[in-house]
Residue, then its C-alpha position, 0 to 999 in steps of 0.5 A: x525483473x528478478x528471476x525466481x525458481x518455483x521454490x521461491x515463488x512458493x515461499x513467496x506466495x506463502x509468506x504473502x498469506x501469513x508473514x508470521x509463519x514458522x519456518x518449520x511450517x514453511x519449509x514443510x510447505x515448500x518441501x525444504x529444511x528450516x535452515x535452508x528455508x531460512x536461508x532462501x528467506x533472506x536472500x529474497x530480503x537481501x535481493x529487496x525481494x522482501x520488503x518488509x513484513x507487517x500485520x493487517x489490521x482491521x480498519x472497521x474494528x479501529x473506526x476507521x469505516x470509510x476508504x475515499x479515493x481522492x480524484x486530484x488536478x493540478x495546473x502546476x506540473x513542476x518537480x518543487x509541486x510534485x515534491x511538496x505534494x508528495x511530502x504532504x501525502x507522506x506526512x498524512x497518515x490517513x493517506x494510505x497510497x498516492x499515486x501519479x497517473x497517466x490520462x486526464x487525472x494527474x494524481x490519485x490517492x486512497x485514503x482511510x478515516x473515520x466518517x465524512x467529517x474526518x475526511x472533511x479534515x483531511x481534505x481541508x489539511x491536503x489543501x492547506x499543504x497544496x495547491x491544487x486545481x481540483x479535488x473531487x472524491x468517490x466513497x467506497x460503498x462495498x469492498x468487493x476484493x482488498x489484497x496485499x497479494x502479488x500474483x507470483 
């Protein structure tokens, strides 16, 4: 884990709420200079602190209405599995995380399309690229809390 000092966590904190802020704007807000704000701005890159910086895009307004969480169990517990599977939800731009879990589910995935018959098409190309044992998915009905905001 990183060490940071309360200046980073706030320069953190703000860019986590607008990536695209000036850095006049930032540095007033964590009381320092532009150049020095800069300067801490790319240290955290440099530390992989920051990965990247990226635009939020409003799925509803793109057609993109339905989120699905796809409930995956495998009897296949193999590293080539695991590696077909992990190449087949990195080529799938629908699948937005896919996560390897603890418990009775072995995998998990987060998904965005368009209505049921996109997500039709997505399940039919998962289960073409892998063999599973059971898929079963949960619809999302309301969005309660969505956020890309780490609690620093």
């Amino acid at each position: 884990m990183e060490t940071l000092d309360h200046i980073d966590r706030r320069i953190l904190t703000e860019l986590q709420r607008d990536a695209d802020i000036a850095l006049e704007s930032l540095g007033e807000r964590v009381g320092l200079s532009r150049n020095a704000c800069w300067r801490r701005v790319k240290a955290l890159e440099a530390r992989g602190i920051i990965r990247g910086r990226v635009a939020l895009l409003n799925a509803d307004a793109l057609g993109l209405g339905l989120t699905v969480f796809m409930l995956i169990r495998t009897d296949r517990h193999e590293p080539g599995w695991l590696d077909n599977f992990r190449k087949a939800t990195i080529g799938m731009p629908e699948i937005l995380s896919a996560y390897r879990m603890t418990g009775d589910l072995d995998y998990l995935i987060r998904a965005r399309v368009a209505d049921m018959a996109a997500y039709d098409a997505l399940y039919q190309k998962l289960i073409r690229r892998v063999e599973m044992a059971d898929v079963s998915a949960s619809f999302v009905m309301e969005e309660l809390k969505d956020t890309t905001e780490l609690p620093i």
